[in-house]
C-alpha positions as CSV (number, residue, x, y, z in Angstrom):
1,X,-3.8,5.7,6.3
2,X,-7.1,7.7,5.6
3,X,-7.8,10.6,7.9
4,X,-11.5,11.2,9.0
5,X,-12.8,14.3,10.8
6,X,-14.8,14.0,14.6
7,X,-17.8,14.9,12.2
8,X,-17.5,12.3,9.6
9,X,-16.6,9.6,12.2
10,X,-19.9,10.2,14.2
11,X,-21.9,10.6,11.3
12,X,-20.7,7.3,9.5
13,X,-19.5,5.2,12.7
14,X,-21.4,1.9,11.3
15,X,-19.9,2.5,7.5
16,X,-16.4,3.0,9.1
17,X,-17.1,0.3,11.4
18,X,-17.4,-2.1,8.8
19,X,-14.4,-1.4,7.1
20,X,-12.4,-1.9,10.0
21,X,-14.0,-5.2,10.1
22,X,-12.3,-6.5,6.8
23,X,-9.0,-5.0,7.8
24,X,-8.8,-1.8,7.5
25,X,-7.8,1.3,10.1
26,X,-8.2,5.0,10.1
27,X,-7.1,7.8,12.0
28,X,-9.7,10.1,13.9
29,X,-8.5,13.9,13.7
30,X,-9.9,17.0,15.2
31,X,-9.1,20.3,13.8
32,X,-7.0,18.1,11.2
33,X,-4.3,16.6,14.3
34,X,-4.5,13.1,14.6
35,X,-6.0,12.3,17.7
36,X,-6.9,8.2,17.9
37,X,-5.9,5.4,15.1
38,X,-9.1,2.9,14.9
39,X,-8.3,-0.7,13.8
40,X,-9.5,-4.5,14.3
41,X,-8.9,-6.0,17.2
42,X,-7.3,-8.6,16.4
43,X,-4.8,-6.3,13.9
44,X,-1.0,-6.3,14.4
45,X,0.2,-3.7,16.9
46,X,1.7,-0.7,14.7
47,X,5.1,-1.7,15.5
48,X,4.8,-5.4,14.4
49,X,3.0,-4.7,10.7
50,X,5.4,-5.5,8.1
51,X,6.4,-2.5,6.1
52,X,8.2,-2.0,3.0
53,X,11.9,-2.8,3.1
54,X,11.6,-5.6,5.3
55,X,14.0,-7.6,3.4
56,X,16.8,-4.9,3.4
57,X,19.9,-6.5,3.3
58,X,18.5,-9.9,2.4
59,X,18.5,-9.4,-1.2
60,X,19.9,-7.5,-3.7
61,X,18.7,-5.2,-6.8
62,X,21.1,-5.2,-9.7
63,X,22.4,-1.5,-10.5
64,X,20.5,-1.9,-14.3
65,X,17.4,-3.2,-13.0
66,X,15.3,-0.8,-14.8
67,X,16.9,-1.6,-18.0
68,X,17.0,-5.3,-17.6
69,X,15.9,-7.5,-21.2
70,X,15.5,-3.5,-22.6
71,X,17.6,-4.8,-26.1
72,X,14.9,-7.7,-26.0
73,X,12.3,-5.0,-25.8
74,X,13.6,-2.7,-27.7
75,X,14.0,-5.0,-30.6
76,X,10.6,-6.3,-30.6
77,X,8.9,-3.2,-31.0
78,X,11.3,-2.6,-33.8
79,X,11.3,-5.7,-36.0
80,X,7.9,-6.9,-34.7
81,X,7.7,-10.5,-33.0
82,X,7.8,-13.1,-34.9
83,X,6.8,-15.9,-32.8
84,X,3.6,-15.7,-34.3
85,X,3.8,-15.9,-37.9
């Protein structure tokens, strides 16, 4: 979440204003510490946002994910695809 200064949040309330319209929320700080979050009013409380992970132990990621159809790849960088021709 972006962080903008006392200064910056006075000086641009209308720009940052608008943003919060269309979804968006910041985080006022003063001497850098956070000091208020600003969002929509009609946003999700904090807690009830969905976050990443929200599916933990729902599904499962195979251990070779990352190197999932990698012969497949592999070979059609190496012979070329011939789908094509």
């Amino acid at each position: 979440m972006e962080v903008v200064n006392i200064h910056e949040a006075k000086t641009h309330l209308s720009r940052l204003l608008e943003r919060v319209a269309r979804g968006e929320s910041f985080v006022i700080a003063r001497a850098g510490r956070p000091v208020a979050r600003v969002s929509g009013v009609d946003a999700p409380a904090p807690d009830k946002q969905r976050r990443v992970g929200f599916l933990q132990g729902e599904i499962e990621v195979p251990d070779d994910f990352d190197r999932m159809g990698e012969d497949a790849i592999t070979g059609m960088f190496e012979h070329g695809d011939d789908s094509s021709a």
